[in-house]
N, C-alpha and C positions, 0 to 999 in steps of 0.2 A: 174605815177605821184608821189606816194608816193617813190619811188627809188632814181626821183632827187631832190628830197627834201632833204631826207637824205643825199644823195652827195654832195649839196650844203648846207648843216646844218657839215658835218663833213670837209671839204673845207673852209666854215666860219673859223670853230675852230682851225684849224692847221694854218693859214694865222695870225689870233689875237695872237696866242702861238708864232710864229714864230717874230713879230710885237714885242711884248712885250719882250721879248730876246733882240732882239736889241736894242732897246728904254732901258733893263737894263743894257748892255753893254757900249754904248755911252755915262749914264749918272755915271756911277757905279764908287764911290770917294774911295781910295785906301790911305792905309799910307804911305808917302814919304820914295821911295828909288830910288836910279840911276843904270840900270845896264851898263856894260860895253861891254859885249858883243853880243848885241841885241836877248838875247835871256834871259827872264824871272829864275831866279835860279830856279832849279827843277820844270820847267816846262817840262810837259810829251809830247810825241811826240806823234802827232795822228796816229791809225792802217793803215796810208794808205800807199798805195804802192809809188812808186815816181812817181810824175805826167810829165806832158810836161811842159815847156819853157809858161809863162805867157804870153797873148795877150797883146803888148805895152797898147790899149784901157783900158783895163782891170786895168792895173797898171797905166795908168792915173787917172782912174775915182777913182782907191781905194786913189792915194794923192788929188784929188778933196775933199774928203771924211775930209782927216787933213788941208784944204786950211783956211788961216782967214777970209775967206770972205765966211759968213752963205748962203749966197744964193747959192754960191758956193759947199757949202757942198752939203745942199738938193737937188741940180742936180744931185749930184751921187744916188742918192736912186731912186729904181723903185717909180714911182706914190704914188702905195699903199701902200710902207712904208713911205714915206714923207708925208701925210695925218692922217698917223696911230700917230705922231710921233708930240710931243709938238713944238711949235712953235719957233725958234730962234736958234741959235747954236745948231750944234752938239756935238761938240768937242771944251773943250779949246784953245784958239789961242795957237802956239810952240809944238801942240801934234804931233809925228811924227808915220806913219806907214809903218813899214820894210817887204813887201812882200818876205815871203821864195821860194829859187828861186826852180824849177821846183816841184811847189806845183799845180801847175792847175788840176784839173780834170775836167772834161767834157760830160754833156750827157743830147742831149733833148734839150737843147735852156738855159739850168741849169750846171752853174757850181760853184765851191768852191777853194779857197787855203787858207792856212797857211798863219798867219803873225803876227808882234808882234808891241801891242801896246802902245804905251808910251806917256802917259799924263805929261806935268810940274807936277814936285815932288810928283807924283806918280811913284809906281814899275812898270816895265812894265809887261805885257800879252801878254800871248802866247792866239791869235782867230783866230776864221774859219771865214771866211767872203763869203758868197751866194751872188752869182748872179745870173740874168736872164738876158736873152737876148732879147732885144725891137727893136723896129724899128731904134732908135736911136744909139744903140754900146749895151754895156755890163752897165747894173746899179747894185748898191747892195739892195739885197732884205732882208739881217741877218747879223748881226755881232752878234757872238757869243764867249764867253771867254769859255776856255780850261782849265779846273781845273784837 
């Protein structure tokens, strides 16, 4: 008994760490700059190998994710990041996100790619964006920035 306690006490804490990452990437206000080539100046490229070809679902739900219409966004998000996660927009309206093509990886019902995110007259960000797989398609469970 005291085993799944723990399990469920270190499970808590990585889900709220994971929860708060995203909730500080989605709100996180940057100095105005524009890039041109959808890819953040000296943004570092992450260690992974090259993935497969992105599920269309996948790359639907991440532009669900930049849609102007707030309810629209929080559809993209699993359950328990949309509950975790202040009420009302996600994203400025006109913020666009460019999924890097054959960035998927895949494993478990869990997967991640590459993409870069660009807020109105903010610079843009190279993030990793998590998903889980539900009953429904693919949701995102993290957005996280790439420093």
């Amino acid at each position: 008994m005291k085993t799944i306690r723990k399990t469920l006490l270190i499970l808590g804490l990585v889900l709220v760490a994971a929860f708060g990452i995203g909730y500080l990437v989605l709100r996180d206000d940057q100095p105005p700059s524009t890039p041109d080539s959808g890819k953040p100046p000296g943004a570092p490229a992450l260690p992974y190998k090259p993935g497969k070809a992105l599920p269309t679902q996948a790359a639907d739900i991440t532009q669900d994710l930049a849609s102007s219409d707030a309810s629209t966004q929080r559809a993209a998000l699993t359950p328990e990041l949309d509950q975790a996660l202040a009420t009302g927009r996600l994203l400025p309206e006109g913020t666009r996100i460019d999924l890097k093509k054959d960035s998927w990886h895949e494993n478990n019902g869990y997967a991640n790619a590459q993409a870069t995110l660009t807020k109105p007259g903010k610079p843009a960000q190279h993030i990793l964006i998590g998903f889980a797989k539900r009953s429904s398609g693919w949701r995102i469970t993290v957005v996280e920035a790439v420093k």
